[in-house]
C-alpha positions as CSV (number, residue, x, y, z in Angstrom):
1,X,77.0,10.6,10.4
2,X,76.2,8.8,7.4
3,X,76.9,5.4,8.6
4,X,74.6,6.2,11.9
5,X,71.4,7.1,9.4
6,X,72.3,4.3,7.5
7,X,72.0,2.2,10.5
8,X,69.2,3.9,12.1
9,X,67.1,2.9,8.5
10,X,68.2,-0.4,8.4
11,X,67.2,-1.2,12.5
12,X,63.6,0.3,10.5
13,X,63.8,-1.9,7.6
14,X,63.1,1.4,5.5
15,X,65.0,4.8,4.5
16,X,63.6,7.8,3.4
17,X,63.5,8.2,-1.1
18,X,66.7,10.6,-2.3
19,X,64.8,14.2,-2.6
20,X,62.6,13.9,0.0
21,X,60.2,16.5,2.0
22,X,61.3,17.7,5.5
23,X,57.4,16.0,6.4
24,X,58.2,12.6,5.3
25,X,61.8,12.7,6.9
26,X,59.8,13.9,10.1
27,X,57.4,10.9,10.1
28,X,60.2,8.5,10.0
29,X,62.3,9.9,12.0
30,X,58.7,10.2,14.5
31,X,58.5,5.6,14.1
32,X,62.3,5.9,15.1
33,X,61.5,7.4,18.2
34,X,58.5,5.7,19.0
35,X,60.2,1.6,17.9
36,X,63.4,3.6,20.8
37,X,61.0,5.5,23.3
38,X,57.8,3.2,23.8
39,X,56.4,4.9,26.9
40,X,57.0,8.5,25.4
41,X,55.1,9.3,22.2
42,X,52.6,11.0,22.0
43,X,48.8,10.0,21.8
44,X,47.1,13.5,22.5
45,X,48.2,15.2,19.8
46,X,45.1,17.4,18.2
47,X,41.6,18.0,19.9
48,X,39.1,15.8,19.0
49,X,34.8,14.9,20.2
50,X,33.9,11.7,20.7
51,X,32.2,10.0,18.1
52,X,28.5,10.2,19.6
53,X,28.7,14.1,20.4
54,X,27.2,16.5,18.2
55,X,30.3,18.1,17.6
56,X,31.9,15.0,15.8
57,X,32.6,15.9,12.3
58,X,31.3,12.6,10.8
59,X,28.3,10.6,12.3
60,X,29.4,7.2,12.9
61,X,27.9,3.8,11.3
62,X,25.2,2.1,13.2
63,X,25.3,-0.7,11.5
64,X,26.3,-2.8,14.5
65,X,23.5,-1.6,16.6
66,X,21.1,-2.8,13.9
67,X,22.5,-6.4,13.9
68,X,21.7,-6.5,17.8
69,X,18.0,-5.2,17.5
70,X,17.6,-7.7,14.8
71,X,19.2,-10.6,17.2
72,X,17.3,-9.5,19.9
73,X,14.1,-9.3,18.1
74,X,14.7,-13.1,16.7
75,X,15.9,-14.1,20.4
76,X,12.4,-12.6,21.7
77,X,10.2,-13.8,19.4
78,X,11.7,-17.4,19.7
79,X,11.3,-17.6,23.1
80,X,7.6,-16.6,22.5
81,X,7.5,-19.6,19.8
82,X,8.8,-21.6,22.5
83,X,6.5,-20.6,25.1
84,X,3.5,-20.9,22.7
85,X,4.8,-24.0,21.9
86,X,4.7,-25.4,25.4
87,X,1.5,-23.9,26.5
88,X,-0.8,-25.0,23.6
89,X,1.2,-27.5,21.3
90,X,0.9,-27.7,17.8
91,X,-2.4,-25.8,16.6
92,X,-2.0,-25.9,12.8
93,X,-4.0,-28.3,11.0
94,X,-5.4,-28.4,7.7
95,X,-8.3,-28.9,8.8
96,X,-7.9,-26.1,11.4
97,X,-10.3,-24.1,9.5
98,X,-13.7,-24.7,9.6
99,X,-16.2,-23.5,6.6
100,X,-19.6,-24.1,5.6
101,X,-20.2,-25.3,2.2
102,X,-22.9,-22.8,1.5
103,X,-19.7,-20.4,2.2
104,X,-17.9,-21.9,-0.8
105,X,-21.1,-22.2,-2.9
106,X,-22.2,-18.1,-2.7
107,X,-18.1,-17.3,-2.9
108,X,-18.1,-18.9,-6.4
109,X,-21.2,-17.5,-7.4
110,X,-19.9,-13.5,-6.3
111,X,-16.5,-14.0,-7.6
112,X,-18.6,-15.6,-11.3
113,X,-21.3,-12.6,-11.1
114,X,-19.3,-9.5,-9.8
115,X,-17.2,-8.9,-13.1
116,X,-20.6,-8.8,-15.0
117,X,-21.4,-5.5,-14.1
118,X,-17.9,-4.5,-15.5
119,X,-19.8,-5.6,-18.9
120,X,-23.1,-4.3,-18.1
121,X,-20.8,-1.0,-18.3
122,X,-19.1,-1.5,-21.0
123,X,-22.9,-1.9,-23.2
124,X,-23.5,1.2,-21.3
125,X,-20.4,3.0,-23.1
126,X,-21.3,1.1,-26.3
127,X,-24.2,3.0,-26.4
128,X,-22.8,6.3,-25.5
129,X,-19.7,6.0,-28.1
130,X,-22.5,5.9,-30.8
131,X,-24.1,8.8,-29.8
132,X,-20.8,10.5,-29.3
133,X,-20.1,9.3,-33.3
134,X,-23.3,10.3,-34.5
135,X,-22.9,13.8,-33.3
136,X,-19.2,14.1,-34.6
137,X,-20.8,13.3,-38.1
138,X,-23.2,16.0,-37.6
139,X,-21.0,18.6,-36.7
140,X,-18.6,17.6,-39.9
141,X,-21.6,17.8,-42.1
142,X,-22.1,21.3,-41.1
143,X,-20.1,22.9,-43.6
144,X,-21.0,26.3,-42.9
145,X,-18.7,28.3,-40.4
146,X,-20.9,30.7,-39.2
147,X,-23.3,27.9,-37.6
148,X,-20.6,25.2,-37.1
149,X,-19.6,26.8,-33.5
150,X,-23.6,27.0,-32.9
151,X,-23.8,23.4,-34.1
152,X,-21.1,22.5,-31.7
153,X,-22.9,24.4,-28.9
154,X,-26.0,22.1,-29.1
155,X,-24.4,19.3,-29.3
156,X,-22.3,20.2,-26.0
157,X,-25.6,20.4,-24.4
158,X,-27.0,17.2,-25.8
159,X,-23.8,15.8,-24.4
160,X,-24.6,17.3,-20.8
161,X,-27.7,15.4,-20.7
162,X,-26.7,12.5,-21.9
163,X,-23.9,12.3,-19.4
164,X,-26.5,12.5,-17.0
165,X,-28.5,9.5,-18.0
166,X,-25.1,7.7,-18.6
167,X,-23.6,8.8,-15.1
168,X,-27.4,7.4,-13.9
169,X,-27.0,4.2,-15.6
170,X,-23.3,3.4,-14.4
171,X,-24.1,5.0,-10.8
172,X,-27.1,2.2,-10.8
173,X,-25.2,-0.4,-11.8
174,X,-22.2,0.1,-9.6
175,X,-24.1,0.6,-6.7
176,X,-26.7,-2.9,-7.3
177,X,-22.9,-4.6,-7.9
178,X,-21.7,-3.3,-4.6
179,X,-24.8,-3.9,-2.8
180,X,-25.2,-6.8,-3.7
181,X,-22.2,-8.4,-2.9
182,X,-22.1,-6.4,0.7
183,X,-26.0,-7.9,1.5
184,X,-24.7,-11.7,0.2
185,X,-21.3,-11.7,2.6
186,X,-23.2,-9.6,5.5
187,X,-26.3,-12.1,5.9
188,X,-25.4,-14.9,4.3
189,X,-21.5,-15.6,4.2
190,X,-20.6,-16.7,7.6
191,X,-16.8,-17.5,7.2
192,X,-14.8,-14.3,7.4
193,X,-12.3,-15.4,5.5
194,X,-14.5,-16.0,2.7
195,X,-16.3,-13.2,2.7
196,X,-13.3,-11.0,3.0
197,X,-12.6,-12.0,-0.5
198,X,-15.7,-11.6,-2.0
199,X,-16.0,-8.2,-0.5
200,X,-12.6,-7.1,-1.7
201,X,-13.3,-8.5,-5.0
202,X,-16.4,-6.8,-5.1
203,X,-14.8,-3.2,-3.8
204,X,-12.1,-3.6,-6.5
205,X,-14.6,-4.2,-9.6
206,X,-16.6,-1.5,-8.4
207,X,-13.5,1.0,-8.4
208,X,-12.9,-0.3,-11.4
209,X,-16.4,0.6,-13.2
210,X,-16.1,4.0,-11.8
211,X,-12.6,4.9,-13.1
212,X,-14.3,3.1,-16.5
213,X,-17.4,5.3,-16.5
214,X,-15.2,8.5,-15.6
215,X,-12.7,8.4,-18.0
216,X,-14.5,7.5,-20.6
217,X,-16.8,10.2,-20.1
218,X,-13.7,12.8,-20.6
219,X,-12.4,11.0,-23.7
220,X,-16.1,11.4,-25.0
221,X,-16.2,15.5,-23.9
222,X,-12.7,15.7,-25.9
223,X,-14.2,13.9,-29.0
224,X,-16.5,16.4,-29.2
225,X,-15.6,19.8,-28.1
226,X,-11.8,19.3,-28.6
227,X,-10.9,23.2,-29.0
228,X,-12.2,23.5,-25.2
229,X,-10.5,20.2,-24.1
230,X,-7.4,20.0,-22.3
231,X,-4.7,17.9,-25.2
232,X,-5.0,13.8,-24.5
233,X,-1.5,12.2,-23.7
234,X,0.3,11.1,-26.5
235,X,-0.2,8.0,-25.3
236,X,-3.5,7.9,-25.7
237,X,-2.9,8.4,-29.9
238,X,-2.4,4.9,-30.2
239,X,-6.3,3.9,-29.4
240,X,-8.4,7.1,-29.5
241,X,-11.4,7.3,-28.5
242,X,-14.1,5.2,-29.2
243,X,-11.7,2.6,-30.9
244,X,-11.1,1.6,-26.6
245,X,-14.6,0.6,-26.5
246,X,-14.5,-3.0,-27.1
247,X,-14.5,-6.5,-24.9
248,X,-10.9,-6.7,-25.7
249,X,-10.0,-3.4,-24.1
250,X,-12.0,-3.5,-21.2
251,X,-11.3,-7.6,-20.6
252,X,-7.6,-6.4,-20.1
253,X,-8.6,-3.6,-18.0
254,X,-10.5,-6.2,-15.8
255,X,-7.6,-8.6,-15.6
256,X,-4.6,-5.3,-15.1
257,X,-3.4,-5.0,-11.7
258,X,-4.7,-1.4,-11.6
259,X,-8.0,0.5,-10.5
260,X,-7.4,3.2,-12.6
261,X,-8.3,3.0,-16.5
262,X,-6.3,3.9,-19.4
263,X,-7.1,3.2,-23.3
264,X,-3.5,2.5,-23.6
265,X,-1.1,0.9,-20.7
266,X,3.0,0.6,-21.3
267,X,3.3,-3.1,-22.0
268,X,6.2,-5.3,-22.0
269,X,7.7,-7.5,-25.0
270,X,7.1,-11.2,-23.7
271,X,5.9,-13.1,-20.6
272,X,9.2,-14.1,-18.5
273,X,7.6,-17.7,-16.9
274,X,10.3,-18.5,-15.0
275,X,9.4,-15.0,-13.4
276,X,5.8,-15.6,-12.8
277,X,6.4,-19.1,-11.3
278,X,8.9,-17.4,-8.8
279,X,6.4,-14.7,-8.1
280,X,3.9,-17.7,-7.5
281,X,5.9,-19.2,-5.1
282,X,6.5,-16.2,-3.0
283,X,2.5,-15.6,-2.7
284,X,2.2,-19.1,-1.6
285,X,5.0,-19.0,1.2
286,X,3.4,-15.7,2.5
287,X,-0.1,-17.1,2.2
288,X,1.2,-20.1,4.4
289,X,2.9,-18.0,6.9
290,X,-0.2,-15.6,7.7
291,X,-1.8,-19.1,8.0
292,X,0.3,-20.6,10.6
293,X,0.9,-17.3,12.4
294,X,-2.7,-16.6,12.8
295,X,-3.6,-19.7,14.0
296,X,-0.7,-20.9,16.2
297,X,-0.2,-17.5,17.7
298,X,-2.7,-14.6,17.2
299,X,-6.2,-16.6,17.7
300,X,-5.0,-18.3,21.0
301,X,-3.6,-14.6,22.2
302,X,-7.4,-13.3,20.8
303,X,-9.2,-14.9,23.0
304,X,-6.7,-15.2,26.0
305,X,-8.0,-11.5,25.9
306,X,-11.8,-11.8,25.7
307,X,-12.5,-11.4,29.5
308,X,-10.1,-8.4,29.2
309,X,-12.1,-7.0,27.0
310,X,-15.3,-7.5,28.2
311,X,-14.4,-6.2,31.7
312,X,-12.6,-3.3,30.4
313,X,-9.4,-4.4,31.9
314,X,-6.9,-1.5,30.5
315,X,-4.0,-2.2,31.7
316,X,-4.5,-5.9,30.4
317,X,-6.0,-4.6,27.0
318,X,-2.6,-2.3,26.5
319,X,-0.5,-5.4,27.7
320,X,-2.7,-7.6,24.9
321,X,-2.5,-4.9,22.8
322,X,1.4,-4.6,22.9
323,X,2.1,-8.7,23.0
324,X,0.2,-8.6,19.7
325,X,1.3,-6.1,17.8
326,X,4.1,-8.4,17.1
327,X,2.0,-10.8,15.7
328,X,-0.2,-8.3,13.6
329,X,2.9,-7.1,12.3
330,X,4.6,-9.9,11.0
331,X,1.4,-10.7,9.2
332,X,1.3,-7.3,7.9
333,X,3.9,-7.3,6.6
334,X,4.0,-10.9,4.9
335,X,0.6,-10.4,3.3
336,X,2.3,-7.1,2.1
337,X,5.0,-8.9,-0.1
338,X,3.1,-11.4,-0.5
339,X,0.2,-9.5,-2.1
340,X,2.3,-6.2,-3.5
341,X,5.3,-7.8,-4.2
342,X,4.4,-11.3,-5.4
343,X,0.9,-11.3,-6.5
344,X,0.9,-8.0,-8.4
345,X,4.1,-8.5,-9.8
346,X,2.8,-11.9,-11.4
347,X,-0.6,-11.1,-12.9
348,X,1.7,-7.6,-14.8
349,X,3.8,-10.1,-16.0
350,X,1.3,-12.1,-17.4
351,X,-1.1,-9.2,-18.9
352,X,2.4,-7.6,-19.9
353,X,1.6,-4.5,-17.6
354,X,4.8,-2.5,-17.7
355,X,4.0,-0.3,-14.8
356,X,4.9,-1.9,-11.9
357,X,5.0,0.9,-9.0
358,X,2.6,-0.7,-6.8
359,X,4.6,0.6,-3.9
360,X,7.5,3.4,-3.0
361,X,9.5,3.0,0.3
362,X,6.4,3.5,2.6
363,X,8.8,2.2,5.8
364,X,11.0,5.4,5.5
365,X,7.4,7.6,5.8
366,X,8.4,11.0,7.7
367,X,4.7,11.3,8.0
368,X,1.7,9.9,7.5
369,X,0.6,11.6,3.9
370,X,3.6,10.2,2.3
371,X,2.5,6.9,3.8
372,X,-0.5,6.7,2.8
373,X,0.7,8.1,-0.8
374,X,3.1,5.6,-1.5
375,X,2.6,1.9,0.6
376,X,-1.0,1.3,-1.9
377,X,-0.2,3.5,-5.3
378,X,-3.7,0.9,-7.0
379,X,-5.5,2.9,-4.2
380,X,-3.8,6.0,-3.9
381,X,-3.4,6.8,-7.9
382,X,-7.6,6.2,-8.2
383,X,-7.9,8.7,-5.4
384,X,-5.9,11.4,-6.5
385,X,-7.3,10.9,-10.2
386,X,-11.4,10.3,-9.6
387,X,-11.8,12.5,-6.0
388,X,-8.8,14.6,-5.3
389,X,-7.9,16.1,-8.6
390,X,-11.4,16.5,-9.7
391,X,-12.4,18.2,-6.7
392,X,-9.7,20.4,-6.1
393,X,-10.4,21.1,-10.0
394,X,-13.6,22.3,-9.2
395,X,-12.6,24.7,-6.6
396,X,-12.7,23.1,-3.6
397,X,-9.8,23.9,-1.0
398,X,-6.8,21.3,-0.8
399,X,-8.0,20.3,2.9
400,X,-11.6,19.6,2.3
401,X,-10.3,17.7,-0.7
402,X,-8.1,15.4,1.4
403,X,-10.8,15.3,3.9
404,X,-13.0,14.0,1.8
405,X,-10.6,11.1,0.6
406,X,-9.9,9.9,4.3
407,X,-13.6,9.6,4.4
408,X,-14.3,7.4,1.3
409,X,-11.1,5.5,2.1
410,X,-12.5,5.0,6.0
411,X,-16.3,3.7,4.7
412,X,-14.5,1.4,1.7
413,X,-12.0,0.1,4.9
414,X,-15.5,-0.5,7.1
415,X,-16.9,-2.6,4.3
416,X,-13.6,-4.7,3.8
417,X,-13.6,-5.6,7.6
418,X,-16.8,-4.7,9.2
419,X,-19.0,-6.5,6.0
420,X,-17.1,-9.6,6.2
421,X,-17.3,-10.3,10.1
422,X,-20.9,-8.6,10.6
423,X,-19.6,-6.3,13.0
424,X,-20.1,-2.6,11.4
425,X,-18.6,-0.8,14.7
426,X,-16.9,1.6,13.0
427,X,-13.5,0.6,14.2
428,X,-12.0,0.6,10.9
429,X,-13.6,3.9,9.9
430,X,-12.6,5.6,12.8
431,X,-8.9,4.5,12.1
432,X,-8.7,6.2,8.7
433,X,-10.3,9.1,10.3
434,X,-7.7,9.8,13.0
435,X,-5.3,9.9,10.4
436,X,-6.0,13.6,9.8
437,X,-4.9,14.8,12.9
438,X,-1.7,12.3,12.9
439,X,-1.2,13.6,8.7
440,X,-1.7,17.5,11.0
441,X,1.1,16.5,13.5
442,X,4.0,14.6,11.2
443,X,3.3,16.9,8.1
444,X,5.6,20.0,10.0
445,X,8.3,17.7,10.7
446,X,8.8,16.6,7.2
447,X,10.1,20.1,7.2
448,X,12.7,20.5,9.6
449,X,15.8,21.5,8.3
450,X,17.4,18.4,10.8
451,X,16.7,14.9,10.1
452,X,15.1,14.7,13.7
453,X,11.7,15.5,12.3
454,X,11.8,13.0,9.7
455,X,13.0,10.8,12.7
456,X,10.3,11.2,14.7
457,X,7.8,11.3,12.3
458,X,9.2,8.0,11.1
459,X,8.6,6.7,14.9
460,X,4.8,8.3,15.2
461,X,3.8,6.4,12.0
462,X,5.3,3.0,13.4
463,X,3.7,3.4,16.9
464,X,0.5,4.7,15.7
465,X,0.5,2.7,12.7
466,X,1.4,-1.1,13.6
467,X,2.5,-0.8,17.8
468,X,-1.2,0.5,18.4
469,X,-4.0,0.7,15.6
470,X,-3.2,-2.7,13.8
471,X,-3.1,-4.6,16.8
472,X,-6.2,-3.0,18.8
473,X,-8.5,-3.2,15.9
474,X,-8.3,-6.9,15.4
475,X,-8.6,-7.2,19.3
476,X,-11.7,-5.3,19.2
477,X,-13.3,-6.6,16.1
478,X,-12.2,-10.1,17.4
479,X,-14.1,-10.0,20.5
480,X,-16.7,-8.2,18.5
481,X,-16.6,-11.8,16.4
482,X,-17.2,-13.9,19.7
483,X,-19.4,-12.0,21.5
484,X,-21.9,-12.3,18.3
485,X,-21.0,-16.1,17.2
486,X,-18.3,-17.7,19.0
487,X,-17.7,-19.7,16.3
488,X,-16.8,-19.4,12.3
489,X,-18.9,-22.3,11.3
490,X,-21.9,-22.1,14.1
491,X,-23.6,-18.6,14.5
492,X,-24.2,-18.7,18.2
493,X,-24.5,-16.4,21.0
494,X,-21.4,-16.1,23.1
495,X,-21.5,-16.5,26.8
């Protein structure tokens, strides 16, 4: 008996360790019988789903299935680079985009004149820091108790209307830098391009003076009623106010790749150049590749679709619609890195800005709301601080509050599309506005106990977002574009 296990374990090459369990005695002897019996063992031992059934224990990796959308998605779109190819030839020039030189001139001037108002507001707080020192020294001199509170009182109210003249004089010069700017780019900057920039830069310095004016204006209320006040952040401690109200402070705020103003920013020890240059670089290659697909593949698609449009073809305006949402997005999405990414990260590292959140992972967006709270935190931080908080602050319900964001948000997207190609349709607005039935629809998903809500509120921002609104809003401001010029160097009518 001995010598037959003996020979059993050495046709196995292996024998079963002196002391062993009855299991592992019963898994060789189980390979013994299936090297002697191939036909016989057995395969169906134990129930089990398949893999793709609900039932399955463990969801399986898709990994595979991602690698094949991604091939397919680079076999698609080169056989549309192909087809452009052969249909139209090479279309990128570098002299592919014509400007006027006027264009150029009144560009240099905005972008020289627009960041004066920033200083116009800072002599504006000058003056209102003095007043706000003047009546700190009068309340200290007030030595007796018994009047000191009444002391305080009156100056509380000479406060309040000072606050008014001051919220008058920033409101003023806000407004003449925003108007301004719109009226130059509307009826005198013909180039689009061009005047998207100067309108953007305008926008942003404007924020920028507000969040200035409205901060400061609670620093100065804490100065002098501090008892009432809600506690300043520690951080603050390091450059109470007035001691912010210098050229130095506010020239950094003017320079920080934020909209929202802070005394005191978290800054980092030294400038890494090697970093910037890479950043650099990155802007560059993304600038370059909005460049060449805009003008090798959206513009000819744009007006392939004009007589669409214009006959109200719908079937051909989807079909449009659809072919370029491709396009749209890949431009989206490089001037997103480019700009977020890149840019941003490049001008922090040079001021030494140390809070570098200019995004969150908008892509995996269950809904719209955490979209829009975390692909544009510049945007959405000055929102929730100067409109949201303070309203909702003051009483007003959580929906009206939100309501009223979408609304600003929807006239400042107007002026950064509709100013620029002197077309105020309302396109743009509109879009911001229908996100608060889409923020209604995706919000009660985000709260299914399955991930199949957060699924499909994944898919209704991608369709709705860059499959539909991104696509169809350049079509129609586009043929908005032609039917009132034609041209982006010669205003003409279009026929």
């Amino acid at each position: 008996m001995s010598s037959g296990n003996n020979a059993m374990n050495g046709r196995t090459g292996r024998s079963p360790l002196p002391g062993s369990s009855p299991r592992l005695s019963q898994e060789f002897a189980k390979e013994d019988v299936q090297k002697k019996y191939k036909h016989a063992f057995v395969i169906h031992a134990k129930r089990r789903t398949s893999c793709l059934s609900r039932e399955s224990e463990s969801t399986p990796s898709f990994l595979g299935f991602r690698n094949l959308m991604v091939l397919m998605l680079v076999v698609s779109n080169l056989r549309l680079v192909l087809e452009n190819f052969k249909k139209y030839g090479v279309l990128v020039t570098l002299s592919g985009h014509e400007y006027r030189h006027q264009d150029v001139l009144l560009g240099w001037i905005l972008y020289l004149l627009v960041p004066c108002h920033l200083f116009v507001a800072y002599i504006i707080e000058s003056v209102a820091a003095r007043q706000a020192k003047a009546a700190v020294a009068r309340i200290k001199r007030n030595d007796d108790p018994r009047t000191r509170s009444q002391s305080q009182q009156r100056e509380r109210r000479t406060f309040e209307i000072t606050w008014t003249i001051i919220a008058l004089a920033h409101g003023v010069n806000a407004t003449l830098n925003l108007c301004i700017a719109t009226t130059v780019v509307y009826y005198h900057i013909h180039h689009p391009g061009i005047g998207t920039i100067c309108e953007l830069h305008a926008v942003i310095v404007w924020l920028k003076a507000c969040s200035y004016a409205l901060t400061n204006r609670d620093l100065r209320h804490a100065l002098l009623d501090p008892a009432v006040s809600v506690p300043l952040p520690d951080l603050y401690k390091s450059c109470p106010y007035p001691n912010n109200i210098t050229l130095g402070n506010l020239s950094y705020f003017w320079w920080a790749p934020t909209l929202v103003y802070q005394p005191v920013y978290p800054r980092t020890e030294k400038i890494r150049w090697d970093f910037v240059l890479k950043r650099l670089l990155e802007t560059i290659i993304g600038i370059l590749l909005i460049w060449i697909l805009s003008a090798q593949y959206a513009i000819p698609l744009l007006q392939n679709s004009l007589e669409m449009v214009s006959t109200l073809n719908l079937a051909a305006i989807v079909e449009r619609t659809l072919k370029l949402s491709t396009i749209s997005l890949a431009c989206w999405l490089a001037g997103f890195f480019a700009l977020f990414q890149a840019f941003l990260n490049a001008l922090a590292e040079v001021m030494r800005f140390g809070d570098r959140e200019f995004y969150s992972d908008w892509w995996n967006s269950s809904s719209l709301r955490s979209y829009w709270s975390s692909w544009n935190k510049p945007v959405f931080h000055f929102m929730r601080r100067h409109i949201y908080a303070p309203l909702v602050g003051r009483g007003c319900p959580k929906v009206v509050a939100q309501i009223a964001v979408f609304l600003f948000s929807g006239v400042l997207h107007e002026l950064l599309v509709g100013v620029p190609t002197h077309n105020i349709i309302g396109v743009a607005f509109a879009g911001m506005v229908f996100q608060l039935p889409l923020v209604a629809i995706t919000d009660p998903l985000t709260k299914m106990e399955s991930s199949n809500g957060r699924t499909l509120g994944n898919v209704i921002f991608w369709v709705s977002f860059c499959l539909v609104g991104q696509p169809l809003a350049a079509l129609l401001y586009y043929f908005a574009w032609q039917a009132k010029y034609g041209s982006v160097i010669t205003p003409r009518l279009w026929s």
